[in-house]
Structures are given as C-alpha cells and as structure tokens.
C-alpha positions in Angstrom: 234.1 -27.5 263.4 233.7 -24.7 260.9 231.9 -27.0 258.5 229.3 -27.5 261.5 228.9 -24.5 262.3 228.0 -23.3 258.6 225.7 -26.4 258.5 223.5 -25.1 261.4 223.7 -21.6 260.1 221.9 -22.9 257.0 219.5 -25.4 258.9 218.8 -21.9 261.1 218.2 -20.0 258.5 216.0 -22.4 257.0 213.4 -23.1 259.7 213.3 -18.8 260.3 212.3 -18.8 256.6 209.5 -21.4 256.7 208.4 -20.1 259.9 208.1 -16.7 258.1 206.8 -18.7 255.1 204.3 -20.5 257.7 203.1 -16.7 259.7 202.5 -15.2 256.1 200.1 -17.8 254.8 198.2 -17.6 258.3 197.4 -14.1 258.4 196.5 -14.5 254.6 194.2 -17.5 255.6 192.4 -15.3 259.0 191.8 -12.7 256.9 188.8 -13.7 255.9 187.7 -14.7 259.6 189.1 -11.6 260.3 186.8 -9.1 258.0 183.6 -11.2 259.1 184.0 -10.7 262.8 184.8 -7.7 262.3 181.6 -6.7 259.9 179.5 -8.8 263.1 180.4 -5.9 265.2 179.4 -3.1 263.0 176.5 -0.7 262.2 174.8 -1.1 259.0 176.6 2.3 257.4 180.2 1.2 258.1 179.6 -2.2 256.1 180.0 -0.6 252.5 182.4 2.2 254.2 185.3 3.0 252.1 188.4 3.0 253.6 187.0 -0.2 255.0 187.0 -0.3 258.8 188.6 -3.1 260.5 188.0 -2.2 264.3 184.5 -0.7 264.6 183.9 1.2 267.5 181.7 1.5 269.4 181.2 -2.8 268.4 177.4 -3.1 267.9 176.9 -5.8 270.2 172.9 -6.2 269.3 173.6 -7.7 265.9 174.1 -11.0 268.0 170.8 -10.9 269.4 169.2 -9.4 266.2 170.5 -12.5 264.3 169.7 -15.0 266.7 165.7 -13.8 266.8 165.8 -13.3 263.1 165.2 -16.9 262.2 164.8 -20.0 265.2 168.5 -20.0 265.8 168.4 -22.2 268.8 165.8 -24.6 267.3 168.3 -25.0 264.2 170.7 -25.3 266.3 169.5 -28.0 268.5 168.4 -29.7 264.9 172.2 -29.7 264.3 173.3 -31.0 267.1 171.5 -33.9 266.8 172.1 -34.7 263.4 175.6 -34.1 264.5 175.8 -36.2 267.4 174.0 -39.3 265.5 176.3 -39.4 262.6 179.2 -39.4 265.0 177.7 -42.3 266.9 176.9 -44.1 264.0 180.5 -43.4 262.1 182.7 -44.7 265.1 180.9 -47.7 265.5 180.5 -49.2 262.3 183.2 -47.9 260.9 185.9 -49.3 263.7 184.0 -52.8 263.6 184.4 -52.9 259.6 187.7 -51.5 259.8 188.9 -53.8 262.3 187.6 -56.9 260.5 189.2 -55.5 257.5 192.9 -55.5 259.1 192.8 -58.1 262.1 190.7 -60.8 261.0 192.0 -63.0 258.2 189.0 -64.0 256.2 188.8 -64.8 252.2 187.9 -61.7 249.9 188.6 -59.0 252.2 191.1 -57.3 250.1 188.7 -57.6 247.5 185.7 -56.1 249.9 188.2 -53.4 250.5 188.7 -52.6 246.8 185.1 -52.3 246.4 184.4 -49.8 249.8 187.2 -47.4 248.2 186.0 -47.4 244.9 182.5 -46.6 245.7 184.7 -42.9 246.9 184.4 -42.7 243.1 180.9 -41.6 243.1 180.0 -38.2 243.5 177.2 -37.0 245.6 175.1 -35.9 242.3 175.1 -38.9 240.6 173.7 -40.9 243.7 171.6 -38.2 244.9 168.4 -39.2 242.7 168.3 -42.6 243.7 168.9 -41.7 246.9 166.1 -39.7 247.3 163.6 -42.0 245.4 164.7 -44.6 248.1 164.6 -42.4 251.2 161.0 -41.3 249.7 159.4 -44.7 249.3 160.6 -45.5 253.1 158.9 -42.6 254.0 161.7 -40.7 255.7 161.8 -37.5 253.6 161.1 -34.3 255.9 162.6 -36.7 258.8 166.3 -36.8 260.0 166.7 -40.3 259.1 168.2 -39.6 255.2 170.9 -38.0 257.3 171.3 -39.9 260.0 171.2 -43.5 258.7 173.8 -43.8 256.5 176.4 -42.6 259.1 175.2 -46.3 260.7 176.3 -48.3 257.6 180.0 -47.3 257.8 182.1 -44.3 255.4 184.8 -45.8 253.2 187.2 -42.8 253.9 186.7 -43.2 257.9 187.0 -47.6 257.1 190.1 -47.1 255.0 192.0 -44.8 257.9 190.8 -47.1 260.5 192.0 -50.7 258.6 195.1 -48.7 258.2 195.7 -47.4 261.9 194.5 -50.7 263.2 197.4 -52.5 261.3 200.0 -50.7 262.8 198.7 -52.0 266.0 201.0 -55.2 267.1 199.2 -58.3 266.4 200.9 -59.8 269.3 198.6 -58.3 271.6 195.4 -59.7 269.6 197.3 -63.3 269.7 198.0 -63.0 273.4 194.3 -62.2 274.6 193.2 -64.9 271.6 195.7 -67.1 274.0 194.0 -66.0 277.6 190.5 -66.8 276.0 188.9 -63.4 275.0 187.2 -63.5 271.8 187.3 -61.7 269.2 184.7 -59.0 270.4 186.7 -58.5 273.6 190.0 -58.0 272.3 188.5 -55.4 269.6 186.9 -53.5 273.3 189.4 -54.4 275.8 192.8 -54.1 273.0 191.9 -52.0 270.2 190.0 -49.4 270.6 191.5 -47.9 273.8 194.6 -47.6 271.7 192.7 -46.2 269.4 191.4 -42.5 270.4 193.8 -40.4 268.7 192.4 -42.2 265.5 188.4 -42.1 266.7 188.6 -37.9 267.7 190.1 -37.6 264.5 187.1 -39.1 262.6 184.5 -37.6 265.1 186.1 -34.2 264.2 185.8 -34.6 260.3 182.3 -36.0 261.0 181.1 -33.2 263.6 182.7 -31.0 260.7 180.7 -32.5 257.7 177.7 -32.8 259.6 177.3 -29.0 261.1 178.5 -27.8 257.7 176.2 -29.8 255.6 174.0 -27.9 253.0 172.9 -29.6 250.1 171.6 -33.0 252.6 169.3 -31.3 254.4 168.4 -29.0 251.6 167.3 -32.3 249.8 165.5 -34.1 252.5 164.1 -31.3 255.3 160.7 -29.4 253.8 160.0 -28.3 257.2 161.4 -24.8 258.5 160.6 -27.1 262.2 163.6 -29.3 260.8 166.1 -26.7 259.2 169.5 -26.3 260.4 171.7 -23.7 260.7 173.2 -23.9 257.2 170.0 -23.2 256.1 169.5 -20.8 258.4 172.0 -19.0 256.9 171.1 -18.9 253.8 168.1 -17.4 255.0 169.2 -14.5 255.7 169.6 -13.9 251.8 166.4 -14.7 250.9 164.9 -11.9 251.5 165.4 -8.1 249.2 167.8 -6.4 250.9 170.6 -8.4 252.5 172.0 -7.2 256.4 175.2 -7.9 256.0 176.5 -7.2 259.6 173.4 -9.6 260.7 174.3 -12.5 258.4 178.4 -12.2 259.6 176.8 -12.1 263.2 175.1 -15.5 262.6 178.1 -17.0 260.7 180.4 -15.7 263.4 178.4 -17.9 265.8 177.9 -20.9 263.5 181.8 -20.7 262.7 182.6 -20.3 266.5 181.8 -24.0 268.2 184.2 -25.6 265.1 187.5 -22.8 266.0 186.8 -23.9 269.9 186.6 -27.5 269.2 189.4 -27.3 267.4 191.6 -25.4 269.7 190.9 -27.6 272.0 191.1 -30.9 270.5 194.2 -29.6 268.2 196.9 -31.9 269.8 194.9 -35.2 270.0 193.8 -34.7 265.7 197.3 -33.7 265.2 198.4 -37.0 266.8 195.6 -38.9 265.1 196.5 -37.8 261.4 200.4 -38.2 262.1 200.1 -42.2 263.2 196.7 -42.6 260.1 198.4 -44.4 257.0 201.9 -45.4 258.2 201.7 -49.4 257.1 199.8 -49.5 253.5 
C-alpha cells in the first residue's frame, strides 16, 4: 500500500511539473502575440516608449480603420480567400483519390509510385521555382491565380502520404463487404471512406488554409497586379514606404493573424483527433 502510494506521489508530482513545464513555454510562445496586439492599440509615441507599455490606455481603436484604408484590405482579402478556398478544394480531392488508390487498391508499382511522390518532398521551392515560372509563363497564367491555384488540383505528397497512411488503418473488411453488395470501387471510396475520414480531411484543409493565407514568396512570383495582391503582400506594404507606422502595421497583422487563432480554436479538437489517428500503420 505504501509502495502505491509513493508511486502516485511521483506520477503527481510529475504531471504538476510538466504542466508547469507546459504554462511556461506558453506564455513564452504569446508573448510575441501578446506585444503586437498590444502595439495595435497604441498611439504612435508609446510604440518606442521605454519602459515599454503593455496595456495602452486609452486603446487607439482607429489604427484598425487607418490600416484597413491604407492599402485595399478587403480586396486582398477577398484575393485570399479565394486562393484559399481553391487550393483546399483542389487538395482534398486529389489528394484523397491518390491516397486511397495508394492504400486500398492493390495494383503493380504502387509502392514504387509512392517512393517517387515522397521523394519529390526533396526538392526545395528554389530550385523548382525557375522552371516553374518559365512554364506558368508560356501558358500564359502569370499575373492570374492559376500558378497558385492549379497545382493544389494535381495532389501534395505530404497531404497523399498522411492520407495512404490514415486510409490503411481503416478495416479492409468494410471495402470487401460493399465489393460483395456490388458497389464499386468509386462508391465505397464516397459511401465507406471518406465519411470516416474527416478528422483526417480538416486536418489537411487546416495546413492548406494555413499555407495558403500565409503564402509570400507564390504570389510574390506570379501576381504583378496590385488588383491581384493578397494580404501578405499587403503587409509588406506597409514597409515600403520611409517611415514605418508601427502601430498600423501590428493593426493589419493583428487582423490577418486573427481568422487562423479563431479557426483554430474552433476546429482544435477535430485537428487534434486528426493528427493523433495520421501515421499509426507504416
């Protein structure tokens, strides 16, 4: 009994020291979220101010609607959006069909196809990124969203490789049952799969809506029109010019950082679930 007893005491003390562990590396981490909402809020003599001041007051609301009519916010932002929702649309679906033929139908070379989609992971953006754009500029799609749309619609090997490896954890007694009840192949990939699939698929539309609002040096590349910017390069915008306003450049980043925090609040316990059941069977 005493031997229990000293074994919980230890398991106890433990889990108080990683949660303490856990709290200190959080507050380290919102710091920096911290000091830029904080800087949105204030006038332009408190952002040098030393001691710096964490809680201005009274908060300078106006910086929100100075930084949104400094540059075409809503127009970047409806720019974003769209690349944003494409690239999701085009992830899930050709991703989860390559995936799924990848793990559930038996066919000769796909381990070898599989090889070859996760080595291309390899290749860094810069050494692709010339031919790239000589390609996308001889179809004609430079200044367009197409160079960053399209690809989303030929599958990612990072979003294939989770998928294959979600989708074999999935029973294939199911698949054989529906094979035996006459659905094909299509059917039992909608009817079967993919509604046990969703943790997995808002998982992957979460690191694409991610990749896509953040996403600098694509449209950098492709977009010559200030009509077609979005809001990372709205941003930087607000550095271009001599003399940078600090408390209007955290304004816009507080808003450009604020759909991802929501999102992710809300969709915390389905991407949680999602990245706990990715990877089990190799």
């Amino acid at each position: 009994m005493a031997g229990y007893r000293s074994k919980h005491r230890m398991e106890l003390r433990a889990q108080i020291v990683g949660r303490i562990v856990l709290i200190a590396m959080s507050i380290v981490f919102l710091v920096p979220i911290g000091w830029m909402i904080s800087t949105s809020f204030k006038e332009a003599h408190q952002v040098m101010a030393y001691p710096p001041i964490w809680f201005p007051w009274p908060p300078a609301w106006e910086n929100y609607k100075i930084a949104v009519n400094a540059i075409p916010f809503l127009l970047y932002l409806r720019n974003t959006l769209i690349i944003c929702g494409s690239t999701i649309i085009g992830t899930l679906i050709s991703s989860t069909l390559v995936g799924y033929s990848l793990a559930k139908i038996p066919w000769k070379g796909r381990n070898a196809l599989l090889i070859l989609i996760l080595s291309t992971m390899m290749l860094p953006f810069p050494v692709t990124m010339i031919p790239l754009f000589v390609t996308f500029g001889r179809l004609g799609w430079i200044n367009t969203f197409k160079p960053l749309i399209i690809p989303a619609f030929l599958g990612s090997p990072f979003y294939i490789f989770l998928l294959r490896q979600f989708f074999m954890t999935i029973p294939g007694e199911l698949s054989d049952a529906a094979r035996i009840d006459g659905a094909s192949e299509l059917g039992i990939f909608s009817r079967i799969i993919l509604p046990l699939s969703k943790p997995v698929l808002a998982v992957i539309a979460l690191f694409q809506f991610l990749g896509a609002w953040n996403d600098f040096l694509g449209p950098l590349i492709y977009l010559h029109s200030d009509k077609k910017y979005t809001l990372a390069i709205g941003l930087q915008m607000y550095r271009t010019t001599n003399y940078v306003q600090w408390e209007l450049l955290m304004a816009a980043s507080t808003l450009v950082v604020l759909p991802i925090l929501v999102l992710f609040f809300f969709a915390q316990k389905t991407f949680i679930e999602g990245i706990a059941i990715t990877g089990i069977k190799g």
